[in-house]
Structure formats: C-alpha cells, structure tokens
N, C-alpha and C positions, 0 to 999 in steps of 0.2 A: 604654460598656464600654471598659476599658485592653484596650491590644493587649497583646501577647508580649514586645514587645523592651521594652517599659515597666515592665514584671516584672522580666523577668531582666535590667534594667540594675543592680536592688538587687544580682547577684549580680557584676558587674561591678569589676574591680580593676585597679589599673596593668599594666601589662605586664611589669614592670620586677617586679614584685613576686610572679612567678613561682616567681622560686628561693627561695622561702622557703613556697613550697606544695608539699609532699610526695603521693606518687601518693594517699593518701585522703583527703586535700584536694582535687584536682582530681577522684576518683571521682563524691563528694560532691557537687561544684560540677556535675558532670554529673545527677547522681539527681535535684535542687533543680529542675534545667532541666523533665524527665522531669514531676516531681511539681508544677510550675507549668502545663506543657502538662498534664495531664488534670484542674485544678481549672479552667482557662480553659477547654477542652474541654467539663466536666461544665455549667461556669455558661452558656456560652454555650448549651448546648444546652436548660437548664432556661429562662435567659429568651424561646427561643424556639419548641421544640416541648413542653416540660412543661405538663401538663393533664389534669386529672383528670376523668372521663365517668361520669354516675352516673345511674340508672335505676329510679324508685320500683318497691318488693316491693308487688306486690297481693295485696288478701285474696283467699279461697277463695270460689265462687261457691252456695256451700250458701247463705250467709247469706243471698245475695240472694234466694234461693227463698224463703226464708220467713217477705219479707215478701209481706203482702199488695197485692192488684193492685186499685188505684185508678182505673183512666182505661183504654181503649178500646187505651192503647198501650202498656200494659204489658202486657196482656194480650198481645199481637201478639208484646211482644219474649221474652216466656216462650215461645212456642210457637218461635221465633226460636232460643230457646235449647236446644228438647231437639230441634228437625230441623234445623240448621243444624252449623258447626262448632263442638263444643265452645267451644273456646277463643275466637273470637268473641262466641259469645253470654255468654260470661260477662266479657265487656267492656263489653258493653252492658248490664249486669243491673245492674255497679259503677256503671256510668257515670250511669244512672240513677235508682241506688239513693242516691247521696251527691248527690243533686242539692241540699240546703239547702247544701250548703260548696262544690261546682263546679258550674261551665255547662256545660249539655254542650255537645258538638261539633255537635249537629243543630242544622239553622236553627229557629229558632221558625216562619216559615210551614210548612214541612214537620212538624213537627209538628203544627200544626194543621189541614190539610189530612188528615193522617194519619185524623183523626176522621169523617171524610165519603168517604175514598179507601181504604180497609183495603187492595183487591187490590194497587192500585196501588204503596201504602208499603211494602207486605211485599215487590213482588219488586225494589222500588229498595234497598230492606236487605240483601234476597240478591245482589244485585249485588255492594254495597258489600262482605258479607262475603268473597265471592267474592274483591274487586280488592286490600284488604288484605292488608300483608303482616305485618304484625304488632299489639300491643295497644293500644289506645288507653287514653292515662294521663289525656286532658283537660288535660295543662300547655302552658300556650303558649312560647317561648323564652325570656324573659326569667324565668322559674322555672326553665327549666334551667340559664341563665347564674348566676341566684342561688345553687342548692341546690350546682352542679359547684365554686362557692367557696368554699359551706358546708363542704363538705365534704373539699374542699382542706384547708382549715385544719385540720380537727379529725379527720377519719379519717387522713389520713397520719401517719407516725413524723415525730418533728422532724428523723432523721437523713438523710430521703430528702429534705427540703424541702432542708437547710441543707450537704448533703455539699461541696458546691462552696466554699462561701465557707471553710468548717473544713479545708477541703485547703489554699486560699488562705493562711490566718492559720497556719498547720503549718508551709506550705512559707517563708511568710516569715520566721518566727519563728528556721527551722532556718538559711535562708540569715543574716539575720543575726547570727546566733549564729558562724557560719564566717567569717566578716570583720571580725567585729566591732574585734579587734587590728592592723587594717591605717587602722580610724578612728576607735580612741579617742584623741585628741589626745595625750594622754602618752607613747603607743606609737607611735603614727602616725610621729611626729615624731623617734624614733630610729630606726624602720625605714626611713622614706624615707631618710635618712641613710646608714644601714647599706647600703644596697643602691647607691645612686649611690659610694660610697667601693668597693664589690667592685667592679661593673662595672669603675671606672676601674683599679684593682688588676689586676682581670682580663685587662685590655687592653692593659695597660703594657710596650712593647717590654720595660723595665728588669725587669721581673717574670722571663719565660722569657732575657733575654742578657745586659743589664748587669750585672742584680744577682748572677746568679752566674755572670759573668765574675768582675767585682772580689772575691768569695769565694772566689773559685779561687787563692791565689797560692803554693801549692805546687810549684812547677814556675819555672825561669829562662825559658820558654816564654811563660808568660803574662805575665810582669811585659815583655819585649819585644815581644808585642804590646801591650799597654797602653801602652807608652812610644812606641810606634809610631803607634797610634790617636792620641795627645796633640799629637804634630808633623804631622798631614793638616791641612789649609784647610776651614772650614766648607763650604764648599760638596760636600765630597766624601761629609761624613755624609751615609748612609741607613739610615734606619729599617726595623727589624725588617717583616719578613713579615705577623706576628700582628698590628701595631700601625694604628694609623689612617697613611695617607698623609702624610711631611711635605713641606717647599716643595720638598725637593732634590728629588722623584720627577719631574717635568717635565723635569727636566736628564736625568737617567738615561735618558728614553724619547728626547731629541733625543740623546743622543749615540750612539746605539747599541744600549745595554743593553737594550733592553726586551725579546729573548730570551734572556738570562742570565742568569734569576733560578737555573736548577739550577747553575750553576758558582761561582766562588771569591767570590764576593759573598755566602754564605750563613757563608761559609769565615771570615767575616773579624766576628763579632757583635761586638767592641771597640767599633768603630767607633759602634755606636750608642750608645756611652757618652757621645758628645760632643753626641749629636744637642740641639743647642738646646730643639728645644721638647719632649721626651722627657723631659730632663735637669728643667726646670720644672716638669714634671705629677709625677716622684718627688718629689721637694722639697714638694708641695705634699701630696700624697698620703702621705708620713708623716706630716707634721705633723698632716693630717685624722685617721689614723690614733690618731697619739698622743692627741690631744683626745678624740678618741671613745670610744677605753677608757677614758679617766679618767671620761669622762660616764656611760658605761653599765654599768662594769660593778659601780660599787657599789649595783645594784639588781636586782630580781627582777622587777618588775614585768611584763616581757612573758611569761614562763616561767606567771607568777599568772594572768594574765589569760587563755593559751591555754589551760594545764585547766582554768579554771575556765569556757571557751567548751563544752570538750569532755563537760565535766562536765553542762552544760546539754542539750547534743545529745541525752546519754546519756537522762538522765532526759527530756526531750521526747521520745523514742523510747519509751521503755515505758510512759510515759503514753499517746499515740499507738497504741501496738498493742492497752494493756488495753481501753479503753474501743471501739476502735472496731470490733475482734472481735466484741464482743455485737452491732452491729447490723447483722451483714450478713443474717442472718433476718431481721430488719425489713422488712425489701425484699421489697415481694409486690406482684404485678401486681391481685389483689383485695381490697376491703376492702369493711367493712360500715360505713356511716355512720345515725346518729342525732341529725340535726340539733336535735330539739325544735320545729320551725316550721308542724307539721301543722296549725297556723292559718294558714298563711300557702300553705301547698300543699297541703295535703289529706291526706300521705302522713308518716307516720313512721320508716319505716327506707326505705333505701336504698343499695341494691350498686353501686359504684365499681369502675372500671377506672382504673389507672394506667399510662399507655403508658409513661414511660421507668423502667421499674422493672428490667426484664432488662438497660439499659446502665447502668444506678447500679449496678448491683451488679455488671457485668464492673469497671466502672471499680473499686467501693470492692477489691474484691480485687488488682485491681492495683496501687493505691496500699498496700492492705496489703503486697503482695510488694517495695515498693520501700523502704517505711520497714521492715522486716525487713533490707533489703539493708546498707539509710542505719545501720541499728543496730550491726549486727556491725561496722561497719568501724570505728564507733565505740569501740566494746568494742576493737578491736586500736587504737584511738590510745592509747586509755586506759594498756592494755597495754605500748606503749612508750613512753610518757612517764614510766613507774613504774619500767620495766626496769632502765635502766641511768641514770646520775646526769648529768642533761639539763643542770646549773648548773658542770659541768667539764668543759673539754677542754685536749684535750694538745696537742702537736704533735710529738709526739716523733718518729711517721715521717716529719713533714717535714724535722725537724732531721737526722734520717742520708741526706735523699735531697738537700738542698741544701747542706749543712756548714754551716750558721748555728746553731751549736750553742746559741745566747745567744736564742733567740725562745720567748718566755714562756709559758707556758699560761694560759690565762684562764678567770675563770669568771662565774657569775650569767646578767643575760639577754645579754651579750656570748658568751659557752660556748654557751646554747641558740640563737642564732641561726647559731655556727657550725655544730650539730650539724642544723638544719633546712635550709641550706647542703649539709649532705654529701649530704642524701635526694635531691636534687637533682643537685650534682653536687660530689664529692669535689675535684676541679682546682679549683672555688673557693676552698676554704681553704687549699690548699698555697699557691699564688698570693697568698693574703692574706698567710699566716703571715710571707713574705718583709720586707713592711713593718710586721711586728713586731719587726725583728733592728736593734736599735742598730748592729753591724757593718756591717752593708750599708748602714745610712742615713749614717756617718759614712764610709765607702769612697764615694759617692756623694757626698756634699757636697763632700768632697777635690777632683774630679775636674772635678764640673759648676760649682762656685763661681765660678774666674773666666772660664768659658764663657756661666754667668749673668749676671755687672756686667761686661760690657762698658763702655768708655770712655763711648760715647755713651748708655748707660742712668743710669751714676752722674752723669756730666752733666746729665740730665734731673732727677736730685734734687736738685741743688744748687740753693740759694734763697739770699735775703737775709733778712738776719735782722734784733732790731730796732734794731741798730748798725749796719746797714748793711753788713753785710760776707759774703764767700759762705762758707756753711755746709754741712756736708755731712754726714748725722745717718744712721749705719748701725747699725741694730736687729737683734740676733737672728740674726747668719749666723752659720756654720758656722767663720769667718775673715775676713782682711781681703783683699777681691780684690786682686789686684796693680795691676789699673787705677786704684785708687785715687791712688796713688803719681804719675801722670801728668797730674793732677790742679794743676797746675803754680801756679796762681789763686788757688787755696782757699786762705781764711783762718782758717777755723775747720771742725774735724772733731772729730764724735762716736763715739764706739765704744759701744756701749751692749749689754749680754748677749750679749758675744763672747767666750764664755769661750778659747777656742783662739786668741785676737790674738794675732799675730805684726808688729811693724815692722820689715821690711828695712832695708836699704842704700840703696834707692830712693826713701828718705825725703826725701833730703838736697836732690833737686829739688825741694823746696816750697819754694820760698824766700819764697814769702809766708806760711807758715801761721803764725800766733802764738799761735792758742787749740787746745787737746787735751782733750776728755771723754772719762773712763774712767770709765763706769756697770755697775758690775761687772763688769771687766773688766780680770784681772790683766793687762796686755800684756808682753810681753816682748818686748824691745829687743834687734836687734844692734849691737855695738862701733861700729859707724861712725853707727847710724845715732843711738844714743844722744850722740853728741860730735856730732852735728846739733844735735839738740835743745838740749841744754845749753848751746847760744851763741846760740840762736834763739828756743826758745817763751820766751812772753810772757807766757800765762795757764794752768793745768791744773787740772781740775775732777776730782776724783774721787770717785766714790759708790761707798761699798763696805757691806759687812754688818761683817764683822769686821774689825779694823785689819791684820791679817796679810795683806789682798787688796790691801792698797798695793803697788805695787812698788818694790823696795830705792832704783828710780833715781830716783825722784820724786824723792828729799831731795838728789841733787845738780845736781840742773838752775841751775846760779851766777847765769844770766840770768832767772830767773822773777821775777816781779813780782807777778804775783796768782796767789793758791793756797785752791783751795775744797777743805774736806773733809766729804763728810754723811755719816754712817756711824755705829757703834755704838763709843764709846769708853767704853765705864764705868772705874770706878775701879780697877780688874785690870790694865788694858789701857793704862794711862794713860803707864807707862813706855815702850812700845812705840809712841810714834805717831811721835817723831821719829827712831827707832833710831841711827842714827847721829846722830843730832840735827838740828835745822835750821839749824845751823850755816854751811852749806856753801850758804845762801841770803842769799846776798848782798847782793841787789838787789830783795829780798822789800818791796814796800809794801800788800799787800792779802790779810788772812787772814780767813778765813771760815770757820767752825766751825757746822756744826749737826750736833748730838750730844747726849748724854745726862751733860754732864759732871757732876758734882760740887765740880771744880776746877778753876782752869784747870791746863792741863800749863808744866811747870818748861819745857818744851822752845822753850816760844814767848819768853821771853826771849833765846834766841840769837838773833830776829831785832828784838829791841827797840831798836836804836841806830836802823834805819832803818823799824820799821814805819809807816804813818801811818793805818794804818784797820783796826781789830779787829773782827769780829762773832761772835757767840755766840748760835747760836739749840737753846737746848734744847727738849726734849719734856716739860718740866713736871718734870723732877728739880732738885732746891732745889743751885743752885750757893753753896756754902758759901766755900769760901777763896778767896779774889779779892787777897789781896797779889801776887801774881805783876804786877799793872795796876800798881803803882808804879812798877816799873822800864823803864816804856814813856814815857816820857815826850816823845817826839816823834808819839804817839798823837792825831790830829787828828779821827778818828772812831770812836764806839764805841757798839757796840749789845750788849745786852744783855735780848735778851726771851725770854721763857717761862721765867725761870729761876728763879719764885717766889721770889724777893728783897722782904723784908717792909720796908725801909730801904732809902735809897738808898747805896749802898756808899761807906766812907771812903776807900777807895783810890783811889778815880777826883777824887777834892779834889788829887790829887799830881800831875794831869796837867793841867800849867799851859800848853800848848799844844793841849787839847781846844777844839775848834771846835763840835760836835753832839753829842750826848748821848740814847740813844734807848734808853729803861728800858721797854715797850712787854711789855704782858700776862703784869706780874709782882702780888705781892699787897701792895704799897706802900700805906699806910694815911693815912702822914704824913709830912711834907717838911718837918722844921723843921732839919733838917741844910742847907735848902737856902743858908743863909747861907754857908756854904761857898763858896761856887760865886763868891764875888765876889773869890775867889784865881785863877780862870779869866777874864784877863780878854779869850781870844778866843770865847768859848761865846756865838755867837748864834741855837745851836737847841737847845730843851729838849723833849723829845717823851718827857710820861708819862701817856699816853693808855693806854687798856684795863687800869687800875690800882681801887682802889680809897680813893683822895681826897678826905677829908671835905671839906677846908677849905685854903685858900691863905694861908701865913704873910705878913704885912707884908713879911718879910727879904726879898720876894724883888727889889722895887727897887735890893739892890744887886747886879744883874746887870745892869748898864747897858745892856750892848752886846747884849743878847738881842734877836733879831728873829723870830724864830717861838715861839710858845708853843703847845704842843700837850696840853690837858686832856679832850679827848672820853674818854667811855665812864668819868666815876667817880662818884662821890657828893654832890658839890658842891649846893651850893643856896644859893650868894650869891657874887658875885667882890667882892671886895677892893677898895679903892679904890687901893690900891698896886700893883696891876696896870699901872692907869693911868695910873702915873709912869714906864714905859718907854718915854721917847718914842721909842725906833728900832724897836719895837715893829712889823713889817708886815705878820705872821696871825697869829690870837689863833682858837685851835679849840676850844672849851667845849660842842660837843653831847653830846646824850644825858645830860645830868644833870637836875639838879631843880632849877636857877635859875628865880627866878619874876620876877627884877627886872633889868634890864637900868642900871647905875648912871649918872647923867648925867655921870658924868665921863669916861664912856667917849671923848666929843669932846675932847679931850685929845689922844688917839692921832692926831694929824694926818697919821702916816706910814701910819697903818693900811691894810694893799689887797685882803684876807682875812678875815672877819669870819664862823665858822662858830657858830650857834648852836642849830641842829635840834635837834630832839626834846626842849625843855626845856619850863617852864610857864607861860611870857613871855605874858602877857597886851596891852602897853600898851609902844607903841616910841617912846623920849625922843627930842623936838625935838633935843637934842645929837646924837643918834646920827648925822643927816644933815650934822655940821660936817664928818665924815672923808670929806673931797670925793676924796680918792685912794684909794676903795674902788671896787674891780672886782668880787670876788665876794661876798654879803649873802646866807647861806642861815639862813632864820625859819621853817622847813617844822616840822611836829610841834607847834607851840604853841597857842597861845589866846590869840593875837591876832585882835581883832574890827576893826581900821582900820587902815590906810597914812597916815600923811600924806601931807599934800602935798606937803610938801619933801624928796621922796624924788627930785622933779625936778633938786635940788642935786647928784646923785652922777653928771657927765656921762660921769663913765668907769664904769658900773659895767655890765659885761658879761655878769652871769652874778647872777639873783637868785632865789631859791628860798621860795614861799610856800605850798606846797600842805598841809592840814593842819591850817590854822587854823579861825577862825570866820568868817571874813570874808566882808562881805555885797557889794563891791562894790570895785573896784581904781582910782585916782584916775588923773584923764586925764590928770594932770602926767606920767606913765610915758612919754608921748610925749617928752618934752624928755628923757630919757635917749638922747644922742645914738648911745650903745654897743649897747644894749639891743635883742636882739632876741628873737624870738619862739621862736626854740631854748633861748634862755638864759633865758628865763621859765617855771620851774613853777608853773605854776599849775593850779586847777582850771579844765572847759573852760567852762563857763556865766559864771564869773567873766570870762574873755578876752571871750569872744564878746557881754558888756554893755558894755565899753566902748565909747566913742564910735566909730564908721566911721574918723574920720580916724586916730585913736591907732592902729586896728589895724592900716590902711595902711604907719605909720612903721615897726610891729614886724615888720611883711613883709615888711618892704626886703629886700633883699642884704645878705648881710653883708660880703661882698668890700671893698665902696669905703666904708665906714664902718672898721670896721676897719682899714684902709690908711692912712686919716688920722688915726684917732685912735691909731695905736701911735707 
C-alpha cells in the first residue's frame, strides 16, 4: 500500500508558484488532502478489517418429523426432540435427516455403541444439549472460509466493495485537473518564467526608490539629489531596506551604522541608483520583461487551459454527487446471499453480516459533504472567470500612483496572469507594471550605464580579432559608456544597436583606433571629436536599414581608406547615398557595397581616380547599368556577385589595370566575350564559379597571364584543351560539374599547385596528370574513380589530397613516398587507410611539424 505523502505529492507545486493560486485554489488543494485521507483511510481499513460473516438459513424442523424412523437412533433422537430443548433437537432431526449430502458431527463408534447402550446415549445427548450454545450446521471451516467469499463477491453492492479505490481515482482525477496548468509544458514554461521575472520585480530595490526616484523630476530638489547621488564613491552605495543585502552592507556595520537604519540613511533612496549590482538586475529585468510580453501575450492559451481545468472540476463534481447519492442505501450491515453451491455445502441461502458497513457509510457521507464543498467553490471560479474580462488589464491606478504615465496595459494570458497575481496580492503588479514604463527604463540606463562598463569590464571584452588587432564589439546598450573613450590601445571598435550613440571629445585619445562599426547606429559626433576622426580613421563599416541612418559625417572623413556599406539602397534612394557626394574622400581605396542595387550610384565615380577595389554584393536584384565601371580605371579588384548578370559585363573590358575579376553566383550562361579580357593584360584571377557554364570557349588562351581559374558549381562536361595552354596557370577549380574525362594534356600545366576536381564523373586518372610535380593540393572526392596509380608517388609536395567518394578498392603504397603527405591531409574512407601496408601508415602519422619545415 502507498503511504499519504506519496498521494498528496501529485498535489504538490513550486512554492514559488503560490502567487498564481487564488484562495479556491488553495481551498481545493486542501479538500484533495481531506478526500485523499479518507479514500487511504477507507482502503486501508477494507484490506485489513473488511469481511463478510455469513451463516446458513435452516429449514423448519416439521419436515424432519415426517420422515420416518429407521434405526434404534432415530428413534431416541425424536424422543430427544419433543423432551429436550426445542431448538436443539431440531438440529439433530436436520442433522440427521440430510445425512446422504452431510456427515454428521457424532463419532461413528458412538453411534454405534448408541445401539447396545440406549441409557447411556440418551443422557450423553442431554448433556451435549445442555453444554451447547447454539445450532449445529455440520460445516467444517474451510466451508465457511469458502461460502464468507462466496458471498463477499456476489451479496455485497459493488459500491461497498470498491468505495476506496473510487474516492482514490476522484480525488486524483480532481487534483490533477488543479495543476494540471502549472505542467502542461506550453504553460509550464511561461509561468515558471512569469513568476521568477515578478519575484525579482518584486524585490528590486529600483522597483519601491530608484525607479520612482528618476520619475520624480518635478522639483529642483530632486534633480540635486540625483546630481549628488552621481558624485559619492561606489563604496558609499547602500541598497535599499526591501532589497537583498549588497557587498557595501559589511562596511556600514564595521563603521558604525548598524543602529542607523531609522535616521538620514532612509533619507537619502538616490543613492541606490548607483548601486552596482541593483543597477544590473533592472537592466536585465526589463529586458526579461520586454521579451516576455512579446512571448506571451499574443496568446490565450493559459486563460484556455485554466477554464477548461475548471470546467472539468465542475462536471467531475456533478458526475461525483449524481451517482454516488444512489448508494449510500446500499450500505447495510445485512445481506441475504444465494450462492447456488448447495452441492458443495448442503445449504442454499444464507444471511451475511458486513462489519464495516456503519464506517463506509460515515465515510461515503463525508466524502459526499466534501465534494459538495469541492463543487460550490467550483461554480464561484467558474463565476469569476466569466465575470469580468480575465484577457485585459489596466494599470491605470498604477499610472496615477507612480507618475509613469506611458506603462501599457496588456492583454491575453499576460492580463490573466496579472489578474491571478492580484488574488494574491495587489503589490505584485504595481511593482511589475514599473518595468513596463519605457521612461523609467531609459532614466535608468542613463544613469546606471557607465556605473555598468567600467574600465576594467570593457577591458575584459576586448579581443583579437582575425587581423590581429584589439577589438571591442559593444551590442545593444542604452549608449556608449564613457570608459570606453580610455580605451587608449583599441584599434578597432564596434557600435552595433545603439541607437542613442553619442561620440565625445574624449575620442580624440585613441590614437590608435583606425577601424569604426556602425550597425545601426546613427552616431552622432561632437566638433572636436569628429576633426579626430577625419585625420585618423582608417576603415568605417556601416550597416543600416535605410540610407538616411548614415551619418552626414561619414562622407567627410578626407583620411578614410576603406568604406563598407550593407544596407537597403534601391533605385529611390540611389541619389541619397553620397548626399554630399564622395567627393570629399580622398584617400578612399576600398568600397564595398552590399545592397539591393539596380545600378551602380553616379556618386562612386568621385572616388574613381584613386579607387583600387570595388565590391558589389547584391541580394539577387538584376544589376542593369554598370557604365559607371568604365571610368574606374585604376580599379584592381572587382567583384560582382549575386547580381544576376546573364553576360559578362562590357564595361569591365575598359579596365585595363583589373588584376581579379570575381562574377560569383550570377546566371552567366556563356563566356564567349571572354576574348576580351586579353586587353586586361594584368588579370591573373578569374573566378566564375556558382554560374551557370556550359562550355569553355578556345579564346580563353589569350589570357596569358591568368594564374587562378575558378569554374566550380556550373554545367561543364568536358574542359578544353585550351585551358591547358595557360602555362602560369597555378589553381585550376572545375568541381561540381559533369566532366567525365580528365584531358591528357592537363600535364602541361607544369606550374599547376591546386587542382580541384570534386564531385564530377571522372572515372579513370591520366598517367599525365602526375607530370604536375608542383601540385600540393589534388581534390578527386565525389567521382567514379575505381584506382590511384602508382605515380601519384611523383607529386613530393603534395599536401593536401582528397579521395573520398569514389569506388576505389584499395590506395597504392607509393602514397608513402609523398614526402608532404599526411594523414590530416588524406580524405579518405577509413577501411581504405587502415589496408595499407603497417609501414605506409607509420609515414602518414608522422608529425607534420619537421616535414613541413623542410619542405616549405
């Protein structure tokens, strides 16, 4: 059997989770308790004293008179029977009389002695009737243990057998019907939420002083305490009364204070404006705030789920009362049983006594009076969950009792949790609503900001980045701390969703900084500290939504060099991106454009005399006029992807100082303009990879000087043998097409050191292939290559080889004479490794340190 606390642990809930149980909630959770102790109560008492006693009905002792008298001792026990005690001898009349189906109880020699001894029998009879106390039935014990289970079974009501277990599955059925919204994971999971967000609400010194200190500024009073509070030393803050102990309380009790809590120390609540760790728990606690509304309140689902628990209760209650009204009659201490077994005992009815029938029936009436109790309270949930509109709440008396006139009313299951909040206790949601007021949050960030980035915290964020230089990447405040400014080292700093950026004067000590991110983040410059900038930064990256979030000063920074823009420039907006122009960027060699152009902007020719690297990374809008490239003609690099470009652009033929050329995940079909290109004669990288490229024109041989060829990811399915007339030619990238044949003149390419051919349908790798002895990296991964030769041992520099993917049965032990070659830098499958020879694996599990070392 379960004990008590095993039961009512189902009814068990956080503690925490308290304030969101209203007094008939906790009633309830009481009545559950109640109605669990008397179904544990009832059960234990049935598996241990419940038993039913049951007593065969004898016939009438006429019958037995008239049968006739056989033998010497019937006769004796008739006479037995009319001068003895009635009722005796009509025991002995049955007893005897059913002797073909029962034994009797006399010894067989006493009976047969009986026939020779008559005096003797008759006054041993009169004795016996005498010493009896009651009838003799002739059943031995194991017929009464049979008939009292017979009849267990079938004479009792199902309701007296089963009342325990039905209280059981009642009371649990109701208890988790009341909790159910505290563990259905959907709900679960915003109420644990909801409740760790009030508590800390709750407790928040800033809740009852800072925050409507800083709302107070009606009065010249306040603003000079506040200016007052701002100029103490951290060590002087102390934290509120109401709030958790901070590190200053051990100072306060060594100096003296610790019986001054009733004097001007109460006087002075400012002061916990500054408190450090106070100041971090509002900060964080709006933010929790803010997120949480947006999460909860565009849904119903906890408001659904409570009535529809409540709704269940209800109707488990009147199901509960109809049916179990009918049996409290049922419950009778007598019953009549008719086993059918009067072959097997002799007797066919039989009267039963039920001992626990008077406490089943204190008990069922009491559990009726308590599910009566459990119901009504019901019916008043019911009641006020319909009353009044559970999916809105206001806060309007909060708004006149704190002056935070701007804190929102909310509604859905964010409204009903505050309204189950107030059953509880009202001070919860006033205290909440505080970190609903945008005012108070942005009067707090003001204050606690650069109390938060201390020198030595922003220092702790500073990293290297992967140019090596220290960075310092500030997200999402409220400002830019002043400490940052002191920051003297830093060479690169981010601003990223600060919308309120302010740069001082204090700029002007960085005299190392030469990189500036603004990621949405208009900032706004003072006089001095902008004539910093303007002779100092180096690089400025700017990410905006709309071009109007540049700032005016961008475009005169004289000394900038490299300038990123990612943001939304469509064809509207096109005039506006250099407003003043880019004129006033002098020294400008590196623009970077990802945007949604159409065209390029007229504006990028002011800085065409000295650009030397142009990029353009669109989102898939067809960049149409591209004259503006001609007049760039000291343009040394140019990229050009995503800008669905179906031809390679004639404008770019004009820039006879293009060095790289990088047309990357446009929808280029065909290259037969590429003849062109051998008016470029410093172009030795062509990268038109992620394109769609049937076929590679012969022209393309007169590109002498081309040392990177870049065709992965198009439609190819044979290379040229004109390919292989580049001899400066040093990575050649063709994966992912549909090449089946790798050409023998590929050994040709003597300068080749890069050889990418993945995922094509190369079956069968040319003896030629291994003449290009200055190949380092060999990737053949993705094909249908079934053998390596052996002269793969020829390529001693090759570092880096990639075979996984093919068909291949076996990898040739030459692979050890690859003096570069190790076992990092072999894809391969691992069954294929692990059959080469012992010794070959050994070489590829070298070090790579002292190989390397010599052979670079």
């Amino acid at each position: 059997m379960f004990t008590l606390a095993e039961v009512a642990s189902l009814n068990d809930i956080q503690p925490t989770y308290r304030i969101l149980k209203p007094w008939w909630d906790v009633f309830m959770d009481y009545l559950a308790v109640v109605m669990l102790m008397v179904a544990i109560f009832a059960g234990t008492m049935q598996l241990t004293k419940d038993q039913v006693v049951c007593l065969p009905v004898l016939q009438s002792t006429v019958n037995s008179k008239a049968q006739p008298s056989t033998s010497g001792k019937a006769d004796f026990t008739t006479v037995e029977t009319t001068t003895g005690q009635g009722e005796e001898a009509s025991v002995r009349t049955v007893s005897f009389g059913s002797a073909p189906t029962v034994t009797p109880d006399i010894p067989l020699s006493r009976a047969t002695s009986s026939q020779y001894q008559p005096t003797e029998s008759g006054q041993e009879l009169k004795k016996e009737q005498k010493d009896s106390s009651g009838r003799k039935t002739n059943l031995d014990f194991q017929q009464y243990v049979f008939i009292n289970q017979m009849c267990y079974h079938l004479a009792l009501p199902w309701y007296s057998k089963y009342f325990p277990y039905l209280v059981l599955i009642h009371t649990i059925i109701l208890i988790v019907s009341s909790n159910f919204w505290f563990k259905y994971p959907k709900t679960c999971s915003k109420i644990e939420h909801f409740v760790s967000i009030l508590g800390k609400c709750f407790e928040s010194p800033w809740t009852t002083k800072a925050l409507s200190e800083t709302a107070c500024e009606d009065s010249e009073e306040n603003k000079q305490r506040l200016t007052g509070a701002q100029s103490l030393p951290k060590y002087v803050s102390t934290s509120s009364d109401e709030g958790s102990p901070s590190a200053s309380t051990p100072m306060i009790t060594k100096s003296g204070f610790k019986f001054s809590a009733d004097k001007p120390m109460i006087e002075v609540p400012s002061v916990t404006i500054l408190d450090k760790k106070d100041g971090e728990q509002a900060k964080a606690l709006f933010e929790k705030v803010r997120k949480f509304r947006a999460h909860v309140e565009d849904s119903d689902l906890i408001y659904k789920l409570y009535v529809g628990q409540t709704v269940i209760k209800t109707v488990k209650f009147i199901f509960i009362l109809c049916y179990t009204a009918n049996f409290v009659n049922t419950i009778s201490f007598e019953h009549i049983c008719n086993p059918k077994v009067e072959h097997l005992i002799g007797y066919t009815q039989f009267e039963c006594t039920h001992n626990m029938a008077y406490m089943l029936k204190k008990l069922l009436i009491s559990y009726i009076s308590l599910i009566c109790v459990y119901g009504f309270i019901c019916l008043y949930t019911l009641f006020w969950l319909f009353r009044i509109p559970l999916k809105e709440y206001s806060f309007e008396k909060v708004r006149e009792e704190s002056s935070f006139s701007d804190i929102p009313d909310v509604k859905n299951d964010f409204a009903f949790l505050l309204h189950m909040v107030d059953q509880y206790d009202q001070l919860y949601s006033k205290r909440f609503g505080v970190f609903l007021s945008e005012v108070s949050e942005n009067k707090l960030r003001e204050i606690s900001l650069n109390h938060e980035w201390t020198f030595e915290k922003l220092r702790q964020h500073v990293s290297r980045n992967a140019q090596d230089k220290q960075e310092l990447h500030l997200f999402m405040l409220s400002g830019v701390p002043d400490a940052v400014f002191d920051l003297t080292d830093l060479e690169v700093l981010k601003l990223e969703l600060i919308p309120e950026a302010k740069i001082p004067a204090k700029i002007s000590q960085m005299t190392n900084l030469q990189e500036l991110h603004l990621c949405h983040c208009p900032a706004k410059v003072e006089q001095t500290a902008f004539s910093f900038l303007r002779d100092h930064l180096r690089c400025l990256h700017v990410k905006f939504t709309d071009v109007a979030e540049i700032p005016a000063w961008v475009y005169l920074l004289k000394t900038l060099r490299e300038l990123y823009l990612i943001g939304n420039l469509n064809s509207e907006n096109n005039k506006m991106i250099g407003l003043d122009s880019l004129r006033e960027l002098r020294h400008l060699k590196i623009l970077h454009v990802k945007s949604n152009l159409t065209k390029i902007p007229p504006n990028i020719t002011d800085v065409a005399p000295h650009l030397t690297k142009l990029v353009i990374h669109n989102d898939g809008t067809k960049l149409v006029v591209l004259n503006s490239l001609k007049k760039m003609t000291n343009v040394a690099e140019l990229e050009l992807q995503n800008c669905e470009l179906e031809r390679i652009p004639h404008a770019i033929f004009s820039l006879s100082n293009l060095q790289e050329l990088d047309l990357k995940s446009n929808s280029i079909r065909t290259i037969e303009e590429i003849i062109s290109f051998q008016h470029l004669k410093r172009l030795t990288c062509l990268k038109l990879w992620h394109n769609k490229i049937v076929s590679i024109p012969s022209s393309i041989t007169h590109i002498k000087n081309l040392e990177s060829l870049y065709l992965s990811n198009n439609k190819l399915e044979s290379l040229p043998a004109a390919v292989f007339s580049l001899q400066k030619l040093r990575c050649l990238d063709v994966s992912y097409n549909s090449i089946a044949l790798i050409p023998v003149e590929i050994g040709l390419l003597q300068n080749l050191q890069h050889f990418h051919i993945t995922g094509n349908k190369v079956d069968v790798l040319p003896k030629q292939l291994f003449k290009c002895v200055k190949l380092r990296t060999l990737c053949l991964g993705q094909n249908c290559i079934t053998s390596i030769p052996d002269k793969v041992s020829q390529l001693l520099q090759l570092t880096h080889l990639e075979l996984k993917g093919n068909c291949l049965d076996r990898l040739p032990a030459t692979l050890g004479q690859c003096q570069l070659l190790r076992k990092n830098g072999l894809l391969v499958e691992d069954h294929l490794f692990d059959a080469l020879p012992p010794e070959v694996k050994e070489v590829l599990n070298q070090d790579t340190s002292i190989p390397f070392a010599n052979g670079i």
